[in-house]
C-alpha positions as CSV (number, residue, x, y, z in Angstrom):
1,X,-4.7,-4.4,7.0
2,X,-6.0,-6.0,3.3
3,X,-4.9,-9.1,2.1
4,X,-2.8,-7.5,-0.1
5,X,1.0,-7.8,-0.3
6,X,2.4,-5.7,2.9
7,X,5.0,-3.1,2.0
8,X,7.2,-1.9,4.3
9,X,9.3,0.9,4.3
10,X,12.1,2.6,6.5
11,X,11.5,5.8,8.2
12,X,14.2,7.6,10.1
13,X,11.9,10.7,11.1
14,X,8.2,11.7,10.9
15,X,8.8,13.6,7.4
16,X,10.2,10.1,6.3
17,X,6.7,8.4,7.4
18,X,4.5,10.8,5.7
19,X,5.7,10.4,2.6
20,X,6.1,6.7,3.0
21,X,1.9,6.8,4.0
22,X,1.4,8.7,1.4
23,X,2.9,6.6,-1.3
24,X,1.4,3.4,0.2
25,X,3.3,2.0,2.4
26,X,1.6,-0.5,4.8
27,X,4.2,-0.3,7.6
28,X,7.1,1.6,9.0
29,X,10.8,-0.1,10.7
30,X,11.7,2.8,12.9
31,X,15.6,3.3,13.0
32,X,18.0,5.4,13.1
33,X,21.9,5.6,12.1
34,X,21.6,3.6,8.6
35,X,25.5,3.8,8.7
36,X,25.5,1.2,11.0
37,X,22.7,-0.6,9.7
38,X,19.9,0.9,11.7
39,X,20.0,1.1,15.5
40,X,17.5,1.9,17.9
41,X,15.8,5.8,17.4
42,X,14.6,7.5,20.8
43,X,11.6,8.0,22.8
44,X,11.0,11.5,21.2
45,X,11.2,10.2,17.7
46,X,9.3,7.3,18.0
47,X,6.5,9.3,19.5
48,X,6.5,12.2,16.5
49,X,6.2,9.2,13.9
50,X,3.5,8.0,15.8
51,X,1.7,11.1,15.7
52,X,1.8,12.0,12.2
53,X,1.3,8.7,11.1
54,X,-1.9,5.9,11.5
55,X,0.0,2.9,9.8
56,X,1.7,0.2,12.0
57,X,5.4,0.7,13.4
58,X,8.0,-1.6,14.1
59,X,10.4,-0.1,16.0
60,X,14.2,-1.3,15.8
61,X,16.2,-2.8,19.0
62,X,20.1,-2.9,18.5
63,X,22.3,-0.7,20.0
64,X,26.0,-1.4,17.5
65,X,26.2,-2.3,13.7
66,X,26.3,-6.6,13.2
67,X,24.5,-9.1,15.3
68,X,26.2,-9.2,18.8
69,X,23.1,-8.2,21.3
70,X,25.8,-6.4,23.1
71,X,25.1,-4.9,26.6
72,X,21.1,-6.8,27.0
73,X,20.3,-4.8,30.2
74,X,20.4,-1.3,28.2
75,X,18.5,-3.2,25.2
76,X,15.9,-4.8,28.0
77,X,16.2,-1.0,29.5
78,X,15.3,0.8,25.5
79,X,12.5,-1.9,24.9
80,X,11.1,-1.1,28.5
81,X,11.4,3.1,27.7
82,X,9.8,2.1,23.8
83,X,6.9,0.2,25.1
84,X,5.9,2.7,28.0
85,X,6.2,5.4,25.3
86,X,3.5,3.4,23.4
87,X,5.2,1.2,20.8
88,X,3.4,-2.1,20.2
89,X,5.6,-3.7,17.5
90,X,9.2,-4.7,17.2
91,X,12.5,-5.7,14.9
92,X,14.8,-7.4,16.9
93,X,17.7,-10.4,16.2
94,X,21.0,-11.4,17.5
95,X,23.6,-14.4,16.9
96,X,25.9,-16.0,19.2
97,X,29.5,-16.4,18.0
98,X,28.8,-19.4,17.0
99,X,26.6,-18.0,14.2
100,X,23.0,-19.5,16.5
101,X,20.5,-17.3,17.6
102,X,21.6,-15.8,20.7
103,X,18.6,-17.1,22.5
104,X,19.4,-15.6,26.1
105,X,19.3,-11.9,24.5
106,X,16.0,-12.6,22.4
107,X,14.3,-14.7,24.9
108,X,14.9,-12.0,27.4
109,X,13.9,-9.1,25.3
110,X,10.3,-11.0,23.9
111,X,9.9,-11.5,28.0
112,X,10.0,-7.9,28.1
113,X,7.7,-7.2,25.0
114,X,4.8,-9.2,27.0
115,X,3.3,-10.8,24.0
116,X,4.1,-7.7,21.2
117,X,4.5,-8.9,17.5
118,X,7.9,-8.7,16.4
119,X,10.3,-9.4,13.5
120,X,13.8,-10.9,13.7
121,X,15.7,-9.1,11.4
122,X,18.3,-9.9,8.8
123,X,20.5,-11.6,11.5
124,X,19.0,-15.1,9.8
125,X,20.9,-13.9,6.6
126,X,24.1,-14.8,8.9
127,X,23.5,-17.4,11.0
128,X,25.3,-21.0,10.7
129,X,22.0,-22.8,10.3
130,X,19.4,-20.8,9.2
131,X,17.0,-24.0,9.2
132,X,18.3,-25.0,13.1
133,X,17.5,-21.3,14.0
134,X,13.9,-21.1,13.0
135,X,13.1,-24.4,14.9
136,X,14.9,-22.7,18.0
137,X,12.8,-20.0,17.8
138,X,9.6,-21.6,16.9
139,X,7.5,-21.3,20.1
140,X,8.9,-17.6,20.8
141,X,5.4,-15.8,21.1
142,X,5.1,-12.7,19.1
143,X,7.2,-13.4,16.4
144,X,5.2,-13.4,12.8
145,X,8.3,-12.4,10.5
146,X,11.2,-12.7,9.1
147,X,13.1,-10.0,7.2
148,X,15.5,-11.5,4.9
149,X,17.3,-11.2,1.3
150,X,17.8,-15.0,1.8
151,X,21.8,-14.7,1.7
152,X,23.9,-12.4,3.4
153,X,25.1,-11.0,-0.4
154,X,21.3,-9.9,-0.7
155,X,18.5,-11.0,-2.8
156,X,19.6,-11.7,-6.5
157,X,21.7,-14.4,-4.1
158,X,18.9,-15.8,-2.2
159,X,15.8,-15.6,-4.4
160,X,16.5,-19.5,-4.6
161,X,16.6,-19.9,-0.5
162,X,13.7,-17.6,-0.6
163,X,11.6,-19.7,-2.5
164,X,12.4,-22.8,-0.4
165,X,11.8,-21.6,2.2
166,X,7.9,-20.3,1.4
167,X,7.4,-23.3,-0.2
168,X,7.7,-24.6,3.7
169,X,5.4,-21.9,5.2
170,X,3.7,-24.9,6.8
171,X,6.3,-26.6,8.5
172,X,7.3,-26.0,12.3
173,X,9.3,-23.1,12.1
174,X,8.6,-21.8,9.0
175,X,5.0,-20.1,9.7
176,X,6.4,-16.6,10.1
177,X,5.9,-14.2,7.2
178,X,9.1,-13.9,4.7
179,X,9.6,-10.2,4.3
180,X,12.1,-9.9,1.8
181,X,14.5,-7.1,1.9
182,X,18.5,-6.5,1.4
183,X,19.6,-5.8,-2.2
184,X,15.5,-6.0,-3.4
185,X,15.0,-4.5,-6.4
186,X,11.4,-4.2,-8.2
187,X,12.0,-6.8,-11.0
188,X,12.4,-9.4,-8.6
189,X,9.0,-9.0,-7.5
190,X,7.7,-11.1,-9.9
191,X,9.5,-14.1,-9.1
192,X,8.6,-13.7,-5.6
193,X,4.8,-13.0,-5.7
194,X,4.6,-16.3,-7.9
195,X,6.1,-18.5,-5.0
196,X,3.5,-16.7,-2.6
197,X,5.8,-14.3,-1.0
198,X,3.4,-11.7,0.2
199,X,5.8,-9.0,2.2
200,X,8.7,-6.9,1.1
201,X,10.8,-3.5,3.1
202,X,12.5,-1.0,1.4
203,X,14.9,1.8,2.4
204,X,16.9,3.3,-0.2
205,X,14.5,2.3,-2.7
206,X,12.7,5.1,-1.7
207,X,15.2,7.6,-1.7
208,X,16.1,9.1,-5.0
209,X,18.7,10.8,-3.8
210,X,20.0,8.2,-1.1
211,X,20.1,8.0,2.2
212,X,21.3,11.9,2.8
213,X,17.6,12.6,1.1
214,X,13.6,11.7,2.7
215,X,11.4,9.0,1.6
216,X,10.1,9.7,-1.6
217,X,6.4,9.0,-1.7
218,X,6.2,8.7,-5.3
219,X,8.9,6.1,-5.5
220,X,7.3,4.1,-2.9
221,X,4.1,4.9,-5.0
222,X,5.8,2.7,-8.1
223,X,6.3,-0.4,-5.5
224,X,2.8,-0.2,-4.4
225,X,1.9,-0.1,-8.2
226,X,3.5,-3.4,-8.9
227,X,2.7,-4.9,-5.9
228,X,-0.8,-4.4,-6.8
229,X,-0.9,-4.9,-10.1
């Protein structure tokens, strides 16, 4: 991949990933179910992305809409099925009830990714201490992201914690990639580039017709054209 700002877009199916190739997008979250948020897609459909596509993948693990990991020995048993099926990168994220990361669920499931790159998803968006929880999950290997509008309300919200936040992209904690996403629209792109964000993820920005209609590789086209520009 180019230095250039990394745009990733969601893809529920292979005709979703085309298009989103097509238009420019760098990389793919796999999900399916976006009327729970995005839950974990099978086997099958992660292996027909693959195979029309040659950009990377991160593949979603969550089995119920919000942040609760839930039952961990079917989401161990779904990352062990994904990675024998040939998936290499995850999105992955779960809080306590306590609003902390859950660290027995994520610390089990990274054991089980044996050293894959991963993102922890917008699950920092509702945590108690989003500071606390980067410094408890500093050391975690694989993880080089964070996906996150910066508020749970979404981005025109959490530009400001955004730009905090890169403006600490040395500190302990705070090495992972920002890849901003939740609410983003393209005229907040400028504001974000300029503080050195680098990464942004799309869904139904690249739907014209929402989520009942594909990617659209001529919307995603127009955020590769401003990224770029």
């Amino acid at each position: 991949m180019s230095n250039r700002a990394v745009l990733e877009v969601i893809a529920l199916d292979a005709e979703d990933a085309v298009a989103a190739q097509a238009g420019g997008a760098d990389r793919l979250e796999l999900v399916t179910d976006m009327a729970a948020d995005g839950l974990t897609p099978s086997c099958a459909t992660f292996a027909e992305i693959r195979a029309a596509v040659d950009i990377p993948l991160r593949v979603m693990i969550r089995l119920a809409d919000g942040f609760a990991a839930g039952d961990l020995d079917v989401l161990v048993a779904r990352a062990r099925e994904l990675r024998e099926a040939g998936a290499e990168e995850f999105v992955l994220g779960f809080l306590d009830a306590e609003g902390g990361p859950d660290l027995v669920a994520v610390e089990r499931l990274v054991a089980e990714l044996e050293g894959c790159r991963w993102t922890f998803h917008r699950a920092i968006d509702r945590a108690a201490d989003r500071d606390a929880l980067r410094k408890q999950l500093a050391d975690l290997p694989g993880l080089d992201t964070y996906l996150t509008a910066g508020s749970p309300k979404g981005v025109d919200d959490g530009i400001p914690t955004l730009v905090a936040e890169a403006a600490r992209k040395d500190e302990p904690g705070y090495e992972p990639r920002i890849l901003v996403g939740g609410g983003l629209r393209l005229d907040h792109l400028p504001e974000l580039l300029a503080a050195g964000i680098d990464a942004v993820h799309i869904g139904g920005a690249a739907r014209p017709r929402g989520w009942s209609g594909p990617v659209d590789a001529a919307a995603v086209r127009e955020w590769r054209t401003v990224l770029d520009a």
